[in-house]
py3Dmol code that shows the C-alpha trace and the ligand (Angstrom):
import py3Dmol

protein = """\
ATOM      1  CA  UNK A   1     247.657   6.725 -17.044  1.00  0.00           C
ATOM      2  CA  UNK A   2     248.197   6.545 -20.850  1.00  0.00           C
ATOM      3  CA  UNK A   3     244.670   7.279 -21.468  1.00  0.00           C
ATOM      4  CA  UNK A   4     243.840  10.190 -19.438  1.00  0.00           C
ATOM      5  CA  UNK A   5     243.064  13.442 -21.125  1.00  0.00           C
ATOM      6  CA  UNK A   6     244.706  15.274 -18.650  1.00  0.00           C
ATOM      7  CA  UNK A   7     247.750  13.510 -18.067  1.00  0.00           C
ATOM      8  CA  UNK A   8     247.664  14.164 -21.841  1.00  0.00           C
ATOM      9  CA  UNK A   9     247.240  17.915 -21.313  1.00  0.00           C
ATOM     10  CA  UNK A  10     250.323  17.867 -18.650  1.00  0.00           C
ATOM     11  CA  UNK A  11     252.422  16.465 -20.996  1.00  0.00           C
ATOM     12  CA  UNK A  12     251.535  18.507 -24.123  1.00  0.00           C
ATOM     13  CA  UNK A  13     250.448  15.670 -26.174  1.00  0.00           C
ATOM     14  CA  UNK A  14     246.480  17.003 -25.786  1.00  0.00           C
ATOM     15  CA  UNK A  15     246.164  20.924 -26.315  1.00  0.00           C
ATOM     16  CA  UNK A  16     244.913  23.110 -23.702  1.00  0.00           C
ATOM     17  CA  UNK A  17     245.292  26.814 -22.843  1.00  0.00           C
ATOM     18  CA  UNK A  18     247.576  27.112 -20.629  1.00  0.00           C
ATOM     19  CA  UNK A  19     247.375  30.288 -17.266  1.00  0.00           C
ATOM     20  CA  UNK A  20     249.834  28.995 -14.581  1.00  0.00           C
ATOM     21  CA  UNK A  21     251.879  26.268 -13.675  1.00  0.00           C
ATOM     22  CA  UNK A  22     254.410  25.352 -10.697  1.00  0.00           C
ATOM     23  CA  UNK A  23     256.216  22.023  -9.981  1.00  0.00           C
ATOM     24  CA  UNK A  24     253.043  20.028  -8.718  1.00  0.00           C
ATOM     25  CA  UNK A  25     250.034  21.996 -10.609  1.00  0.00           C
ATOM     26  CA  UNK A  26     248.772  22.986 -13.976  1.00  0.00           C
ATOM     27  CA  UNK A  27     246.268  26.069 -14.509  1.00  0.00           C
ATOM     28  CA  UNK A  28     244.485  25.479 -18.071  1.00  0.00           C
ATOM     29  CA  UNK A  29     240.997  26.906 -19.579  1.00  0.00           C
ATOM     30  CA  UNK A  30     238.119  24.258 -19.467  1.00  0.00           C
ATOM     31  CA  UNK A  31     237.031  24.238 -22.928  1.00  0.00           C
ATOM     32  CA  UNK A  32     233.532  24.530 -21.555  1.00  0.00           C
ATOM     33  CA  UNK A  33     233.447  27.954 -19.716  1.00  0.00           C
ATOM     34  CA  UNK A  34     230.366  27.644 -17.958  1.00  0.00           C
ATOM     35  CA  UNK A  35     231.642  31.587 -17.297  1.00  0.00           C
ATOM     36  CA  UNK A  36     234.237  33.495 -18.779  1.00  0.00           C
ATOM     37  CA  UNK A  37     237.174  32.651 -17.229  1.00  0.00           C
ATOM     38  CA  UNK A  38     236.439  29.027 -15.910  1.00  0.00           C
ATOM     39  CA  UNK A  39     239.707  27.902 -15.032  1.00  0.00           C
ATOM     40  CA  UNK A  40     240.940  24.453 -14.300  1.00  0.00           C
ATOM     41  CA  UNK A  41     243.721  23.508 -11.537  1.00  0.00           C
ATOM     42  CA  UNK A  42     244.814  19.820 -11.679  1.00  0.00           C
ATOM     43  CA  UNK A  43     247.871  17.886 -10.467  1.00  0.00           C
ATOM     44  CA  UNK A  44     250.604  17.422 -12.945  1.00  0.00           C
ATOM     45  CA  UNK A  45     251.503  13.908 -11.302  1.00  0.00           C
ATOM     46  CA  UNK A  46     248.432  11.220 -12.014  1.00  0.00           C
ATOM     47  CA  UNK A  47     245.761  11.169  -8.995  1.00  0.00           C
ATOM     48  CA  UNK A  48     242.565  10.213  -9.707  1.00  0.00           C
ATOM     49  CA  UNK A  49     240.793  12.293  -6.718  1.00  0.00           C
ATOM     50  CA  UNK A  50     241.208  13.877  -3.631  1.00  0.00           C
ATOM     51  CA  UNK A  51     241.774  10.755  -1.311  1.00  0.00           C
ATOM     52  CA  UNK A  52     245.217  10.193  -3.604  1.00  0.00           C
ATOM     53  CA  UNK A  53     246.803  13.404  -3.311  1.00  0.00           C
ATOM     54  CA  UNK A  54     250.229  13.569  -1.034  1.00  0.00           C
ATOM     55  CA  UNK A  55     250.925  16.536   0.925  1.00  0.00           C
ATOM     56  CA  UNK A  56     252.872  18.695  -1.870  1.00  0.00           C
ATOM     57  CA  UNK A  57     250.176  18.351  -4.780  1.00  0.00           C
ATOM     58  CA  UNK A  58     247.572  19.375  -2.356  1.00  0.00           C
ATOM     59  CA  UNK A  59     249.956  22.461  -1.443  1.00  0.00           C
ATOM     60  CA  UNK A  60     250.128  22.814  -5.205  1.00  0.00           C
ATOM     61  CA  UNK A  61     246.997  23.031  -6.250  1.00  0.00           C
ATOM     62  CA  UNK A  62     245.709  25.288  -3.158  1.00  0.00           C
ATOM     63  CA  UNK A  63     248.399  27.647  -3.821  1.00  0.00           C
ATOM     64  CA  UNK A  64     247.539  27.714  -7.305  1.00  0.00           C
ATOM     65  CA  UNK A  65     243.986  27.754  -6.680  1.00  0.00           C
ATOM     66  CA  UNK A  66     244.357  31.338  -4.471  1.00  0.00           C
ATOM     67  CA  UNK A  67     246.852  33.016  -7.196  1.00  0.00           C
ATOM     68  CA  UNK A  68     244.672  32.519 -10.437  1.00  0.00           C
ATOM     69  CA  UNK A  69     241.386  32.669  -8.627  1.00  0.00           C
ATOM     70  CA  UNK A  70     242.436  36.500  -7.835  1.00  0.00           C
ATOM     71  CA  UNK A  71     244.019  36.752 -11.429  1.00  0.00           C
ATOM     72  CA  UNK A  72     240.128  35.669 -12.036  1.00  0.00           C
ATOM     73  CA  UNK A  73     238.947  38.154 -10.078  1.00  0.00           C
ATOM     74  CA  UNK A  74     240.813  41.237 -11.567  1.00  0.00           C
ATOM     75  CA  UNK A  75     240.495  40.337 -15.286  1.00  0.00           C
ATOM     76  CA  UNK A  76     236.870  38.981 -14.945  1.00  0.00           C
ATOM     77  CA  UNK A  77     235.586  40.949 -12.158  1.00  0.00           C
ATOM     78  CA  UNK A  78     232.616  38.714 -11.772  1.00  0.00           C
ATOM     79  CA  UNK A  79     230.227  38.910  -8.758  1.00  0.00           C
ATOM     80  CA  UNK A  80     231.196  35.827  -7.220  1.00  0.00           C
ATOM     81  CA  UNK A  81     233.211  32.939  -7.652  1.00  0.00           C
ATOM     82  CA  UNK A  82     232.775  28.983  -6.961  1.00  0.00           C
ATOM     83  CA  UNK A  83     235.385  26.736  -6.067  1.00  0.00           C
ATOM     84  CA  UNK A  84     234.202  23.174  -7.194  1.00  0.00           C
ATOM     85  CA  UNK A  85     235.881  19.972  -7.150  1.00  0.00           C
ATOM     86  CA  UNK A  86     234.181  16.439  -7.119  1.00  0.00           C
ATOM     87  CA  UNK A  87     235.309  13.019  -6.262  1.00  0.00           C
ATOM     88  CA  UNK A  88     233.604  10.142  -7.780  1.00  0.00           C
ATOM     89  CA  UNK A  89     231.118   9.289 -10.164  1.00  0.00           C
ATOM     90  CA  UNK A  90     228.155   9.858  -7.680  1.00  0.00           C
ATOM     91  CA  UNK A  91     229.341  13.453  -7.017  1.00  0.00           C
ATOM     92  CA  UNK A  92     229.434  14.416 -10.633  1.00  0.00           C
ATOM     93  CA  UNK A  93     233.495  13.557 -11.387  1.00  0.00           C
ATOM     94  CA  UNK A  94     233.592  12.964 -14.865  1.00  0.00           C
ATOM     95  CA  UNK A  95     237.426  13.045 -15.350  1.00  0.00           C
ATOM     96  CA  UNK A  96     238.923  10.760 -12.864  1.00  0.00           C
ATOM     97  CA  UNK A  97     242.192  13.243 -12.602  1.00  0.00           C
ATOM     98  CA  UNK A  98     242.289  15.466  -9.673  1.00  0.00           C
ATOM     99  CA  UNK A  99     241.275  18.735 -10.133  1.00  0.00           C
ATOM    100  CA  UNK A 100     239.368  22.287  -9.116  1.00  0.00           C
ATOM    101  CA  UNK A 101     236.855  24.139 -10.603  1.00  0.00           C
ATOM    102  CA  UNK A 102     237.409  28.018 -10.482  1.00  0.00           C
ATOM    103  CA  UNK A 103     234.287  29.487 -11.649  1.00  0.00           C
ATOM    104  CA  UNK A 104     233.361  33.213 -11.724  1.00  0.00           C
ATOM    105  CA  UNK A 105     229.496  34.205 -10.893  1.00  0.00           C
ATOM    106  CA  UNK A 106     227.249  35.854 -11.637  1.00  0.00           C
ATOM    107  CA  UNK A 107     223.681  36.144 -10.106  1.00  0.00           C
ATOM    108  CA  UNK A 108     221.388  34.439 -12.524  1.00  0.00           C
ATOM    109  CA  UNK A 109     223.907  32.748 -14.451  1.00  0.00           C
ATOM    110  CA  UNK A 110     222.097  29.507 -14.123  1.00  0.00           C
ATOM    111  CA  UNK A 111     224.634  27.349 -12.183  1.00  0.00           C
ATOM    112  CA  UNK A 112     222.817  25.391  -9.537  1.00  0.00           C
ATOM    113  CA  UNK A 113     223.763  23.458  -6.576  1.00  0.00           C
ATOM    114  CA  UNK A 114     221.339  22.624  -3.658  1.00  0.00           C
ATOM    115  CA  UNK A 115     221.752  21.874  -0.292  1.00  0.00           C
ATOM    116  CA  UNK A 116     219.178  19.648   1.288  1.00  0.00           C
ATOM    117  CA  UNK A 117     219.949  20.593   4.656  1.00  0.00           C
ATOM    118  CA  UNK A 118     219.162  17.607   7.342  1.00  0.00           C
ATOM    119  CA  UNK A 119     219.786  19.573  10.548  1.00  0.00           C
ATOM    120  CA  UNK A 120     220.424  16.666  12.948  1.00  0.00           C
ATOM    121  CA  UNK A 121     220.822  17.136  16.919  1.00  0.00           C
ATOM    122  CA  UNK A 122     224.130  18.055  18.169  1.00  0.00           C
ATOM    123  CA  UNK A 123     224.424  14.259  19.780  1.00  0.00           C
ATOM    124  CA  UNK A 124     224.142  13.106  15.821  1.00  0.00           C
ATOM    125  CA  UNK A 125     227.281  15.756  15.011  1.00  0.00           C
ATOM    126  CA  UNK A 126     228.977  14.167  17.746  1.00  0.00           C
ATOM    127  CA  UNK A 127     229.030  10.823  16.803  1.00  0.00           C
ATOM    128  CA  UNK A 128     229.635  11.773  13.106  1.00  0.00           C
ATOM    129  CA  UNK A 129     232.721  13.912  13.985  1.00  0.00           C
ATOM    130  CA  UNK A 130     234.106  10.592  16.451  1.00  0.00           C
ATOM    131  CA  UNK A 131     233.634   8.624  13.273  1.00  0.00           C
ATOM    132  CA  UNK A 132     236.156  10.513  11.276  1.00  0.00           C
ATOM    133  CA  UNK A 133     238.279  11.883  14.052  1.00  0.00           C
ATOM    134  CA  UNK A 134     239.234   7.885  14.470  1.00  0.00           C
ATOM    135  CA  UNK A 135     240.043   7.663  10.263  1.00  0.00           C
ATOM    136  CA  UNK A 136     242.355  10.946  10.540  1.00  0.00           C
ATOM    137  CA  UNK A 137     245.288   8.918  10.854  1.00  0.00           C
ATOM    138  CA  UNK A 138     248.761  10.292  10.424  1.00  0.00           C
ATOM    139  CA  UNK A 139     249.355  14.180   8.396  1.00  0.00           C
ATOM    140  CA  UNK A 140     249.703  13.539   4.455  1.00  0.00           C
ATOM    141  CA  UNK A 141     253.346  15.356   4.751  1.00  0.00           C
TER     142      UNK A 141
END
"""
ligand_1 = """\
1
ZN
Zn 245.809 11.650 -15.408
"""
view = py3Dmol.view(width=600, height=400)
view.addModel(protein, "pdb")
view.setStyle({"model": 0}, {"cartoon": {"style": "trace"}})
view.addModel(ligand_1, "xyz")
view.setStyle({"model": 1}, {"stick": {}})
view.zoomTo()
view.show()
């Protein structure tokens, strides 16, 4: 992906700041900070979301994702912290290049998610968890 900005940060031709990285991940600052100590965690190897991961980047990055997050924790020592990630356009991915959101809180900080809980009837649960118990197909090894 010759024009993605973070394949461009893996390979050093973009800038970033730079906290961890292992064989599969990368650890950088998001230039944004929504919160002091905003990290990013993204897959070295080109994936544009979730659904393209195989089994040892998503080891990666969840490794990664516990070590800095209590790095985080112990330099930051903020009230809270959000893990975000998003996949697709519709659920606010903006760079299509897989990666986490570590983001210390704090109450009132003004970060804002909602949940507009449905609360269906267990039958409804049932018949959504047959639907994707059917996709699971084979582990992602
Ligand atoms: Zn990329």
């Amino acid at each position: 992906m010759s024009d993605c900005v973070f394949c461009k940060i893996v390979t050093g031709q973009m800038p970033s700041t730079r906290v961890f990285e292992d064989e599969h991940s990368l650890a950088f600052m998001d230039i944004g900070q929504v919160n002091p100590g905003h990290v990013l965690v993204a897959v070295k190897k080109h994936a544009d979301n979730l659904y393209a991961l195989d089994g040892a980047q998503a080891a990666a990055v969840a490794r990664a994702s516990v070590r800095v997050a209590r790095a985080i924790r112990d330099a930051f020592k903020p009230e809270g912290l959000s893990v975000y990630q998003a996949n697709g356009k519709a659920a606010g991915q903006t760079v299509f290049h897989y990666h986490v959101h570590l983001l210390p809180r704090h109450a009132g900080d003004g970060m804002e998610l909602t949940w507009p809980v449905k609360n269906p009837p267990r039958e409804m649960l049932e018949d959504y968890a047959a639907k994707i118990r059917a996709g699971l197909g084979k582990p992602i090894g």
